[in-house]
C-alpha positions in Angstrom: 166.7 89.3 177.4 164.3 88.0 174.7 164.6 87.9 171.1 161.9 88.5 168.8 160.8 88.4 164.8 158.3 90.8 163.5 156.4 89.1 160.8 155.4 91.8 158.2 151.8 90.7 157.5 151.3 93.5 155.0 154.5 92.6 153.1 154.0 88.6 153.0 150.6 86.5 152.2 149.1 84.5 154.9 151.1 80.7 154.1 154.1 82.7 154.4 153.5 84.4 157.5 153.3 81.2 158.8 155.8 79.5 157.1 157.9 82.4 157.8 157.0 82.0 161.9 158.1 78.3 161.9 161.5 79.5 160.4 162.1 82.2 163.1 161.2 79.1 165.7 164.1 77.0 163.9 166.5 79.9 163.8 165.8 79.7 168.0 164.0 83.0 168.2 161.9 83.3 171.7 158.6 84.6 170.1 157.2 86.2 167.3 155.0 89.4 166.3 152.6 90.4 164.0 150.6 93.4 163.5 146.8 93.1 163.1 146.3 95.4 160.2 143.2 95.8 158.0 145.1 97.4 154.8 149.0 97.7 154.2 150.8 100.5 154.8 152.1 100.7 151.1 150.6 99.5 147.9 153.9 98.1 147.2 153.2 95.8 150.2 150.2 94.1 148.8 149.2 91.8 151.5 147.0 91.9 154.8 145.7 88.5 155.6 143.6 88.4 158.8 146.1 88.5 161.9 143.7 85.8 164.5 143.4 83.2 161.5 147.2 83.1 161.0 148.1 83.0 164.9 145.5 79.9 164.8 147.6 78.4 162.0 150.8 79.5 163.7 149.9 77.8 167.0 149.3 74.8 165.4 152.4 74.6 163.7 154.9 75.2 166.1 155.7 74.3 169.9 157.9 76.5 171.4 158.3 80.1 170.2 155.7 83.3 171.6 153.3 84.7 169.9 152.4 88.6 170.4 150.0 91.1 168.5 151.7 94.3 168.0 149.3 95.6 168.3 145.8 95.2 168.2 143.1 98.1 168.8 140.1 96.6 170.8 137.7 99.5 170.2 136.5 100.4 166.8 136.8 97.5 164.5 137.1 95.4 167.2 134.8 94.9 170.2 137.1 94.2 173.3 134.5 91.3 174.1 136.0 89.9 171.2 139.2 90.7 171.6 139.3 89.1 175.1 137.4 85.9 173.7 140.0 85.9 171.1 143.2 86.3 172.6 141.8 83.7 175.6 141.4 81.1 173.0 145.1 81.7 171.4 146.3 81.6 174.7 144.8 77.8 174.9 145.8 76.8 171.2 149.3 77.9 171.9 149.5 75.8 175.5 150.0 79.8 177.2 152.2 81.2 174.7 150.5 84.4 173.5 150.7 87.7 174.3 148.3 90.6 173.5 149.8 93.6 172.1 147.1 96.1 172.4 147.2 99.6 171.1 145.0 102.9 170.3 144.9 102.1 166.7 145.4 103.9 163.1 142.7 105.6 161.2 144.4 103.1 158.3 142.5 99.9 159.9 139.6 101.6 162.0 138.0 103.6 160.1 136.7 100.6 157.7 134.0 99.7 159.8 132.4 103.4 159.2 131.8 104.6 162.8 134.3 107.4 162.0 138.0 108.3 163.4 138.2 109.8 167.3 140.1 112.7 168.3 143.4 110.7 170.1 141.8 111.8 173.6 138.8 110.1 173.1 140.8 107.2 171.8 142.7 106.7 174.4 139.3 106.8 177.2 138.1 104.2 174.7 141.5 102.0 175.2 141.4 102.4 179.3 137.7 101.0 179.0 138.8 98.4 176.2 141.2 96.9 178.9 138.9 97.7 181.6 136.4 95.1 179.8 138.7 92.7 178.8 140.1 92.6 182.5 137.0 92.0 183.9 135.7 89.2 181.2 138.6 87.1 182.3 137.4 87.1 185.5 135.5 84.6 184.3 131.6 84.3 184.7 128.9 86.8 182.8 129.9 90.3 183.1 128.7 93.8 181.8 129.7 97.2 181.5 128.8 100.4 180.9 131.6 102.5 180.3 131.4 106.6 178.2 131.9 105.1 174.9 131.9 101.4 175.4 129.5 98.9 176.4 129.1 95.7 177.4 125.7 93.0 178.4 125.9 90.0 179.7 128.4 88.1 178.0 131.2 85.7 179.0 134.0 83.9 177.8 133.4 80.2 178.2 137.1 79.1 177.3 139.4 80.6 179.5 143.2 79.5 180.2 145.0 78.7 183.5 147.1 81.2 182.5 146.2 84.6 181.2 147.9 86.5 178.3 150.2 89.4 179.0 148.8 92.3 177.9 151.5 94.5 176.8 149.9 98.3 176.5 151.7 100.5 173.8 153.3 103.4 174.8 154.5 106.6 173.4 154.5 108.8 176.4 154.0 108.7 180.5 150.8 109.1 180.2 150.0 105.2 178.1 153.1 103.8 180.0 150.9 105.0 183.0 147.7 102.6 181.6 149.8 100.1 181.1 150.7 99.7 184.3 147.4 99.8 185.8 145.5 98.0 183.0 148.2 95.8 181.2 150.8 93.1 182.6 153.5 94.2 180.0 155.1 97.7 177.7 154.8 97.6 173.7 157.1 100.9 172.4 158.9 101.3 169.1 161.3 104.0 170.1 164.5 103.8 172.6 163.2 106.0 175.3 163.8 105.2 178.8 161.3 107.9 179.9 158.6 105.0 179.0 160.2 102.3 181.0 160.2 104.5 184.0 156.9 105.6 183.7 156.0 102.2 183.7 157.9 101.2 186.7 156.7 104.4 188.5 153.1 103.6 188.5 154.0 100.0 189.6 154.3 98.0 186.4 156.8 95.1 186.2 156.0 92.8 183.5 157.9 92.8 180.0 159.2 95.4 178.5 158.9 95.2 174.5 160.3 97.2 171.9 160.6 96.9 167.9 164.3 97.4 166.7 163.9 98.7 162.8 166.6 96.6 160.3 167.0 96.0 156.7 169.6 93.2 156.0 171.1 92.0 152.9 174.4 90.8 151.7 175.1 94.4 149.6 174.2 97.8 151.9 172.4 99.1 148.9 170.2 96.7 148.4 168.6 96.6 151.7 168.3 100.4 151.6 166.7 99.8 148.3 163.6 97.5 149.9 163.1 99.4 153.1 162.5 102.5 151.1 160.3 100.7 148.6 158.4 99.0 151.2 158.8 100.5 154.8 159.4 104.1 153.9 156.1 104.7 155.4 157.6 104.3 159.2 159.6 107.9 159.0 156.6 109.7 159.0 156.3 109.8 162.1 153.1 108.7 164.7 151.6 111.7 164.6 151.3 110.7 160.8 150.6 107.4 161.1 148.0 107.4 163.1 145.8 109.6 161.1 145.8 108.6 157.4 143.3 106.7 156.0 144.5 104.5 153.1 148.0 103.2 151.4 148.0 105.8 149.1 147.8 108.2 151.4 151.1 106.8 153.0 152.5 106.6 149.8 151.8 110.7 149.3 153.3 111.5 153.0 156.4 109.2 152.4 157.3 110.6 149.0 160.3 112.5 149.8 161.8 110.4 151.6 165.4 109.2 150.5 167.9 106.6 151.1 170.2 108.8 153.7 166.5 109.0 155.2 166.4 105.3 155.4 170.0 104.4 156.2 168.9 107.5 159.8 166.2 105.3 160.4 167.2 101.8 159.5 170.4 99.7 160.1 171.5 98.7 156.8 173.2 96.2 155.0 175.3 92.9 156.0 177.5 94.2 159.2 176.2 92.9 162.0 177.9 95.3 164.2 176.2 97.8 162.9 172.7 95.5 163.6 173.7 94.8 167.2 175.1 98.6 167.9 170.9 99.5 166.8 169.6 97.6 169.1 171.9 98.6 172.0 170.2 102.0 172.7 166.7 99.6 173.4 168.6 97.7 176.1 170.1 100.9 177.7 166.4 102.4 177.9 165.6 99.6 179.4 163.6 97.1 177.2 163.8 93.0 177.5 162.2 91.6 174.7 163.7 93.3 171.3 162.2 92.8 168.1 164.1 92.2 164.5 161.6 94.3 162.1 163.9 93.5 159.2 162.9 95.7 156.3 165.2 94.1 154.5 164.7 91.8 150.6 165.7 88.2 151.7 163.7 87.3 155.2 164.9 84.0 154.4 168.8 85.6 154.3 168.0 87.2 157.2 166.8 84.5 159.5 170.1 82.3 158.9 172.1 85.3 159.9 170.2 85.6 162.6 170.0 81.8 163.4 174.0 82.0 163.1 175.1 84.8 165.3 172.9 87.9 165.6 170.2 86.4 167.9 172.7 85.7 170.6 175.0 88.5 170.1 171.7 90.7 171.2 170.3 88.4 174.0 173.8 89.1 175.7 173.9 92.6 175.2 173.8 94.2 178.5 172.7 98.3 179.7 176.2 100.6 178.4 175.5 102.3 182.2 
């Protein structure tokens, strides 16, 4: 079992993000993960510096702990080209200690670029050939492609590691934990479903299994209730949501109603780390081996001492119930 830190890059400017990721490395996490937004969820949030600049930064600055994306989407504002040229030179920075969360996207971060939001069965087409291109450029050598609705002439990566990144394919259903298996070397989910896991292992894939455990700590319960709803109220609305709206105030409309009872459902709140360890159990039963803190919480500082102290190893222990 690994332990992970999810580094809210919409909540935090870029020198904290990193200074935030050489804290989690002191504290004696195994790796780190940040998403690679374009705008925040919230307004409220206020921050979204630009996710391969900070891993640069982060590499630098550290010597032991994983990096991940969770995730990136290699298709609209990205070109997988540059995606795989991207994540190959992290991979080299960090002496092999990134991994490439990649993922069908949000209208939230896509649609900036103008070329318009696909329907979700396009998008995921568009993901199989995004890996399919990525796959084949670290191959090494010059390389194109001509896929239904991506591209690629002549190009190669010039700088490529001994050791390839896991790609770690997000899943919501069979049918992703499917592609990652046959295009991926790892499983990104944020829910406790074991129906993904075995998905994954049915169409052959083994690598690592990652899932994002959702905590708000603070020394009084109400207070970490109180920041998760101000800034992370936004995650009960659900991916159907989620992956459709355009803007932060937008997300601010669809998360509106939602109260703290909402938030304490959703959330593991407050300073009892039973309660902390007892949300993350249902990951391990499902069947997931690197668990990540998303602590929603007002003191990340707080946090990572109480995870430095006890939580991180209480959690690496925990074992199936089964």
């Amino acid at each position: 079992m690994q332990v992970g830190y999810k580094l809210a890059t919409e909540a935090f400017s870029p020198m904290e993000i990193v200074e935030q990721t050489v804290a989690a490395e002191e504290a004696g996490f195994d790796f780190v993960e940040l998403s690679d937004h374009y705008h925040p969820w919230l307004e409220e949030q206020g921050h979204s510096g630009f996710t391969w600049s900070m891993l640069g930064s982060m590499a630098a600055k550290t010597e032991r702990i994983g990096l991940a994306t969770g995730v990136t989407c290699p298709m609209i504002r990205y070109h997988p080209a540059i995606i795989a040229q991207a994540a190959a030179t992290v991979q080299l920075l960090s002496d092999n200690r990134f991994t490439l969360g990649i993922g069908a996207g949000e209208r939230l971060n896509e649609h900036v670029v103008g070329g318009g939001w696909p329907a979700v069965r396009i998008r995921h087409h568009m993901l199989r050939e995004a890996l399919e291109i990525i796959n084949l450029l670290w191959q090494g050598g010059y390389q194109s492609y001509e896929g239904e609705y991506l591209t690629l002439e002549d190009a190669r990566v010039f700088d490529l590691p001994d050791q390839l990144p896991v790609i770690a394919v997000a899943s919501g259903g069979p049918g992703a934990s499917k592609l990652a298996a046959q295009y991926g070397s790892g499983l990104f989910a944020t829910e406790p479903k074991s129906e993904l896991v075995e998905a994954y292992a049915e169409h052959g894939g083994s690598g690592p299994k990652y899932a994002e455990v959702p905590m708000a700590w603070a020394p009084d319960e109400d207070a970490a209730v109180q920041a998760a709803l101000q800034t992370s109220r936004w995650a009960l609305s659900g991916w159907p949501v989620m992956s459709e709206l355009p803007n932060p105030v937008n997300f601010d409309a669809a998360s509106a109603t939602v109260t703290p009872a909402d938030i304490q459902g959703q959330f593991a709140c407050g300073p009892d780390l039973d309660r902390l360890v007892d949300k993350a159990q249902p990951y391990v039963d499902a069947g997931f081996d690197h668990l990540v803190f998303m602590n929603a919480g007002p003191d990340p500082d707080g946090f990572l001492e109480v995870c430095k102290g006890e939580l991180i190893e209480r959690v690496r222990s925990l074992t199936p119930s089964s």
